[in-house]
Phi, psi and omega in degrees: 000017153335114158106358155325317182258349141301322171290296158340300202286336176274357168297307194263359155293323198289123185278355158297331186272029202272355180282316204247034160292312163281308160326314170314312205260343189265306201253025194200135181100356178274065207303343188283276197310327164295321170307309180287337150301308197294319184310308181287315171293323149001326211248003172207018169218143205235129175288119216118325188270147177270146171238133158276102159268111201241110191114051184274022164023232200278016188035058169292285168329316168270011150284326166313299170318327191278272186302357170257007189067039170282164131249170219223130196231088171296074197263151189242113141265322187269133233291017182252323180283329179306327172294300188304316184274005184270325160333307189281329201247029178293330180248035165253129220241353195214065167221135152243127154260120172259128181246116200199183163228147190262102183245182159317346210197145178289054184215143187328158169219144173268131186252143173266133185245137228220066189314304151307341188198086180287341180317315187294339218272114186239151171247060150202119198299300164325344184254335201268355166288324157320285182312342179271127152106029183245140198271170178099334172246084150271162184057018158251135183219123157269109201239010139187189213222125186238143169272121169276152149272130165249170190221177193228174153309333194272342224275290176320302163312335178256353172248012179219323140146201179309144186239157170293326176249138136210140175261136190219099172225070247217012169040090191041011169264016213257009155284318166332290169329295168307330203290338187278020179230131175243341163287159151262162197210151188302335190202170168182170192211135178239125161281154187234171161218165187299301200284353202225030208294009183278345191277320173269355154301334214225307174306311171319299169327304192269344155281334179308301221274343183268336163132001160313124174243305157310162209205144145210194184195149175235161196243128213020295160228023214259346151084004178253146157306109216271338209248124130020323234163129161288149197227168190258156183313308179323290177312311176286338147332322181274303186314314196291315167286029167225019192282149185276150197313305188308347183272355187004051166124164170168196192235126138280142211247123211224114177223151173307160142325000000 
């Protein structure tokens, strides 16, 4: 991945690319927070193992996945971050980028897009309604609407294989996702938010039913595991409804027996 901050810095020259400057700028140049990231991933990517980063915006995670040996299947829809990473990932052969959004059904999807703060830009309407009047998103405006190609988990698993990993971090779709997965798998990670935590409820439900029995969750950007222990649904269901609104989002951490 030699030669990466250069692009970066020509990414964020480019004035077309000016909508992802601050992600560009957020998610990149930090070596303490890339350590600690690669340090949490560790424990369920391998070198050799495959990954779904599936909502991979400017793809700071699958540089991780990347510096752990992974190889890596990158889903997208939107089309300035689908740039930034075929840029950043052009001579890397054990990168695929896909540019789709990932639902229940191999079928178009409409994304509400967030011009200004592209991280946020969702194909579920229901999160961007969450977000209105709620505090900490003042000013987020999904200020237009795009038609995707979407794709499924299962979609995916057949043109690429079984993944070791898949990371789902999709602003409130990421049951749609799951609902597009019929197998179990070693491992996997769903993002929560605070304003939409019923949503993460409903996810929980639906990995118990994929055959997850453990659990664990890291809490915003902070790149550690937050609970003593892995846990059963039920606890973390309870930890995620009593978390206070101000923790505002992280991932649960989802392994089989």
């Amino acid at each position: 991945m030699d030669g990466q901050d250069g692009v970066i810095e020509a990414l964020k020259a480019d004035p077309t690319m000016s909508d992802l400057r601050r992600s560009l700028e957020s998610y990149y140049g930090d070596p303490a927070r890339d350590a600690a990231m690669d340090g949490l991933y560790a424990d369920f990517v391998r070198p050799g193992s495959l990954v779904f980063d599936v909502g991979a915006h400017v793809g700071d995670r699958l540089g991780s996945f990347r510096r752990l040996g992974a190889r890596v299947v990158a889903v997208e829809p939107q089309p300035l971050c689908v740039r930034a990473l075929r840029a950043l990932y052009a001579v890397d052969a054990w990168v695929t980028v896909v540019e789709a959004a990932c639902g229940a059904r191999p079928d178009p999807i409409r994304l509400h897009v967030n011009s200004a703060n592209p991280t946020v830009s969702t194909a579920s309407a229901r999160f961007v309604r969450s977000a209105a009047g709620a505090a900490g998103w003042e000013g987020e405006t999904w200020d237009a609407e795009i038609e995707v190609a979407g794709t499924t988990l299962d979609t995916l698993i057949a043109a690429h294989g079984v993944p070791d990993f898949v990371k789902i971090d999709v602003e409130g779709f990421e049951g749609a996702v799951l609902a597009g997965l019929t197998m179990p798998l070693p491992a996997l990670s769903f993002e929560f938010t605070t304003i939409a935590r019923e949503l993460a409820l409903g996810c929980l439900e639906r990995v118990t039913a994929l055959g997850f029995t453990r659990f664990n969750v890291a809490l915003g950007d902070e790149m550690a595991l937050a609970l003593p222990r892995w846990a059963p649904a039920a606890e973390v269901a309870a930890y995620l409804r009593a978390l206070p609104h101000e923790a505002n989002s992280g991932d649960v951490y989802c392994r089989p027996a």
